[in-house]
NUDO-475340 format. One record per residue (C-alpha): x, y, z. Coordinates in steps of 0.02 Angstrom, whole numbers, plus 32768, in hexadecimal, padded with zeros to 4 digits. Layout:
# NUDO-475340
- xx/yy/zz
- X/Y/Z
...
This chain:
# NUDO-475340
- xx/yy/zz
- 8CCE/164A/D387
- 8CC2/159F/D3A0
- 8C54/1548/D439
- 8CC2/14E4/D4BE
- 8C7F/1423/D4E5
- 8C79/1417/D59C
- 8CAB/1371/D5D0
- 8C2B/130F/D62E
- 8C46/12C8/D6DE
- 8BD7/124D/D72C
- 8BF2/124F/D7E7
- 8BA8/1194/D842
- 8B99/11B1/D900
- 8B12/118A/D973
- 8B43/1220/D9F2
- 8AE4/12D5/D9A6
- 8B7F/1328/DA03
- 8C0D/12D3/D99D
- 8BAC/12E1/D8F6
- 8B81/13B7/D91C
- 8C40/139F/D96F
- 8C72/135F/D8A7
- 8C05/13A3/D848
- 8C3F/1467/D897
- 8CEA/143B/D85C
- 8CC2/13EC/D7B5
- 8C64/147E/D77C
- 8CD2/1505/D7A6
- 8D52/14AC/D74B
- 8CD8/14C6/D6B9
- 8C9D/1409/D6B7
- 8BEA/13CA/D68F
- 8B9F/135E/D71D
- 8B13/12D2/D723
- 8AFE/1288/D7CF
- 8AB4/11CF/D7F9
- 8AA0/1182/D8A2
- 8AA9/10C4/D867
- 8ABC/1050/D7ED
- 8A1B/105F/D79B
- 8A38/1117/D78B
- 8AE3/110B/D743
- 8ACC/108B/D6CA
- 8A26/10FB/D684
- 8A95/11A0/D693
- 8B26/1152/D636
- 8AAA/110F/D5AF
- 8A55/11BE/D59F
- 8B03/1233/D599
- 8B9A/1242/D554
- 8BF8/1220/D5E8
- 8CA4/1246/D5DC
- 8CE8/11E5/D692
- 8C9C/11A1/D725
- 8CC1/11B2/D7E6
- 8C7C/1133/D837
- 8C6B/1113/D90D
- 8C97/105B/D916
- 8C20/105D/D9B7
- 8B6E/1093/D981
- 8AF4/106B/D9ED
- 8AA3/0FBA/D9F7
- 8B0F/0F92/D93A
- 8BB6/0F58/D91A
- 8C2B/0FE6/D8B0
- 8C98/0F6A/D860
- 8BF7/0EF4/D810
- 8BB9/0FBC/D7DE
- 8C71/0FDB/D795
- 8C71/0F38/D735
- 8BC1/0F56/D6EF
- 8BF6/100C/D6A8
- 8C9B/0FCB/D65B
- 8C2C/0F30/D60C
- 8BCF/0FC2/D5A2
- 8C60/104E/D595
- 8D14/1079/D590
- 8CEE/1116/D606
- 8D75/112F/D66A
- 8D42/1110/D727
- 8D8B/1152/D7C2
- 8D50/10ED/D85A
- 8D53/1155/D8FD
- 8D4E/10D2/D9AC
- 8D6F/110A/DA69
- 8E02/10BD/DADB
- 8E0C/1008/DAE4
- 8DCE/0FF7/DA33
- 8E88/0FEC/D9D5
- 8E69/0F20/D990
- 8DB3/0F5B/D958
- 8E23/0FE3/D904
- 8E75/0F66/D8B5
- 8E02/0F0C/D884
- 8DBB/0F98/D82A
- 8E50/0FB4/D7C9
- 8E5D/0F0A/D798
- 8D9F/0F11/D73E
- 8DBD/0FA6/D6CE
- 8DC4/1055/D763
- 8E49/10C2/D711
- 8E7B/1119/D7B3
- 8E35/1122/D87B
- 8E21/11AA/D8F2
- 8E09/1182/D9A9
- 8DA7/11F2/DA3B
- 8DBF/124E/DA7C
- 8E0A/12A6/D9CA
- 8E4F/134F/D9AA
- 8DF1/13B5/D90F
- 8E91/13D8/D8C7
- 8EC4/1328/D8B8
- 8E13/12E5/D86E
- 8E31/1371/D7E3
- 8EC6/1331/D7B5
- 8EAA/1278/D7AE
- 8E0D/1296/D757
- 8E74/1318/D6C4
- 8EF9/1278/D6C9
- 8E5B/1207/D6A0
- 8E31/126E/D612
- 8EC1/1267/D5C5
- 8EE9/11B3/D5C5
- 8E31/11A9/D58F
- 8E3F/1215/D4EE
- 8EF4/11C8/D4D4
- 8EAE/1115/D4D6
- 8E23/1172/D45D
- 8E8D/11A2/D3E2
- 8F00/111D/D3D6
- 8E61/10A7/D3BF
- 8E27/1115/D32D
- 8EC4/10B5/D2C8
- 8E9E/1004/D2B1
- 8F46/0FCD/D255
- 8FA8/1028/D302
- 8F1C/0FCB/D36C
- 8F2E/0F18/D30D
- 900A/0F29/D315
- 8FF7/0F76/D3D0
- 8F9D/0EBE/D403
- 900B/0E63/D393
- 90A6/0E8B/D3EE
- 90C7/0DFB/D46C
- 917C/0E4A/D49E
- 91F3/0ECD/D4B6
- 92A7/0E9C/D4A0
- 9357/0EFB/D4EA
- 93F4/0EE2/D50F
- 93DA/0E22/D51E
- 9336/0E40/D591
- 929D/0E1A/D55C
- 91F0/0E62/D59D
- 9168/0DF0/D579
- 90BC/0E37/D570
- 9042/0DA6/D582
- 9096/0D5E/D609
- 90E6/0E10/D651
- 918D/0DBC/D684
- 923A/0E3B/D677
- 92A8/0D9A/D62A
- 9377/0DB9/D657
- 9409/0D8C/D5D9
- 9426/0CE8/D645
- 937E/0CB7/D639
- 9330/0CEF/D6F1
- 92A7/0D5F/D709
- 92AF/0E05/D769
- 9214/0E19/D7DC
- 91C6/0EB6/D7B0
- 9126/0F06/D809
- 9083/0F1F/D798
- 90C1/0FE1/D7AD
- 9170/0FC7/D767
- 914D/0F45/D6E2
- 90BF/0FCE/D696
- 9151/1053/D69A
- 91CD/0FF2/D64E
- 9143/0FCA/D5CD
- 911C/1074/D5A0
- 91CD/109B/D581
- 91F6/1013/D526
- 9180/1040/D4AD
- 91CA/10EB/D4A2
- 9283/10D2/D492
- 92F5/1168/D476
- 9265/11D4/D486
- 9259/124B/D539
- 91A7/123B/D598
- 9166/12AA/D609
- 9135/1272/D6B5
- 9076/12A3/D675
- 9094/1234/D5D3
- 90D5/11B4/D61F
- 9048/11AD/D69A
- 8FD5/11D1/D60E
- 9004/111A/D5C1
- 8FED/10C7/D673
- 8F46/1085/D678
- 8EF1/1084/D71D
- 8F81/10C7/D778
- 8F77/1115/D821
- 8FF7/1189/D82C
- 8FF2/1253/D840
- 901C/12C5/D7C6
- 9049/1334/D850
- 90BD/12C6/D8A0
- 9169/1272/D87F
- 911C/11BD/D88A
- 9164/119F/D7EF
- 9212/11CE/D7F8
- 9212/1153/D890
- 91C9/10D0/D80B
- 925E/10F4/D79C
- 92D2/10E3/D81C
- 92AD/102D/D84A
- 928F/0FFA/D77C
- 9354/1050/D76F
- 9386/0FCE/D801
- 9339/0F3D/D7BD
- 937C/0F6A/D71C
- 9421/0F76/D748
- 942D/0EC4/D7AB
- 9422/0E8C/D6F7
- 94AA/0EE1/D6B8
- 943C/0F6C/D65C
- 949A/0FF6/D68F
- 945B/10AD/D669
- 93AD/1070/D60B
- 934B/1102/D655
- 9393/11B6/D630
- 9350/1243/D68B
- 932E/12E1/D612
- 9337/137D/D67E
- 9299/13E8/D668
- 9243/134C/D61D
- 9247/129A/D671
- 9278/11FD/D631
- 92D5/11A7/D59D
- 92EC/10EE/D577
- 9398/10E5/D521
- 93A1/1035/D4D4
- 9372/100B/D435
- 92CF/0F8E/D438
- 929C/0F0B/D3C5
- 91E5/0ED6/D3CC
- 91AF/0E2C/D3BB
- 9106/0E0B/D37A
């Protein structure tokens, strides 16, 4: 019989009752766990294991999370989860914005840490396998745009372009969904693949965040004139139903 990798956790918290709190869960759910109390510690730890994600308190004491956060994604592509207290949502942000795949904020539920951090995963060994072809890799970054029914979605500068010419306003949230099915016309995603191809998203697997998302994107959609771009498959999710041309 074959042995079973255990996937490594590295919980960064300066509170002993939030990392025993973590590391409890984490372990019953059949993870491996390193624990480090600041940034000297996590740098060495991530240096010295095979560290397969990162939660990270964006308050640890007398250092600043984000400048910890920016020094781990300088040396890795480990997907972090930053975890900050009320009050903390533009630090949140800002975390996002410097490489965190996800947040969590205190006081958090077990259930819903497990989750996110399974969703990290596997974006992570997505990401990881896509980057193991470097002809998909090099025509992935080559595309510039995504082109249907006479809109255009332009990547470098992430504008939603109308038939006349004027650009729809789309949240960072929306313009990442319509990206991700764009790239997959015809084809029905799952609410857990589509999530899976949102980078550094925040929503829930366990809620219906995103059927709210696809809601609005139908709306906006539809002041175009794009009528019925987003079929829902029963028992599946989501289906973009125009034919795309991509623009490289």
């Amino acid at each position: 019989m074959g042995t079973t990798i255990k996937q490594t956790i590295l919980i960064v918290d300066d509170e002993s009752a939030v990392r025993m709190l973590l590391r409890r869960a984490f372990e019953l759910d059949s993870y491996q766990v390193v624990e480090a109390q600041n940034r000297d510690q996590t740098i060495d730890a991530i240096r010295d294991n095979d560290i397969d994600l990162v939660t990270l308190d964006i308050n640890l004491e007398g250092e600043d999370g984000l400048s910890v956060a920016r020094e781990i994604r300088a040396i890795s592509t480990v997907p972090i989860i930053m975890v900050s207290g009320k009050g903390e949502l533009v630090d949140t942000i800002v975390g996002l914005e410097m490489g965190a795949d996800d947040y969590i904020s205190k006081p958090f539920q077990i259930r819903e840490v497990l989750a996110r951090v399974k969703s990290a995963l596997r974006r992570g060994q997505l990401n990881e396998k896509h980057n193991t072809d470097p002809a998909d890799v090099h025509n992935k970054q080559r595309i510039n745009q995504y082109c249907f029914a006479q809109c255009t979605l332009d990547l470098q500068t992430r504008d939603l372009t109308a038939p006349d010419g004027n650009v729809c306003e789309l949240t960072t949230a929306e313009f990442d969904l319509l990206e991700v099915l764009v790239r997959h016309p015809m084809q029905a995603l799952s609410r857990d693949q589509i999530m899976d191809h949102v980078k550094g998203n925040s929503w829930n697997p366990n809620d219906r965040t995103i059927d709210n998302k696809i809601a609005k994107l139908r709306k906006k959609l539809n002041s175009l004139g794009v009528s019925r771009a987003i079929k829902t498959v029963r028992g599946i999710g989501y289906q973009f139903t125009f034919k795309v041309e991509s623009i490289k």
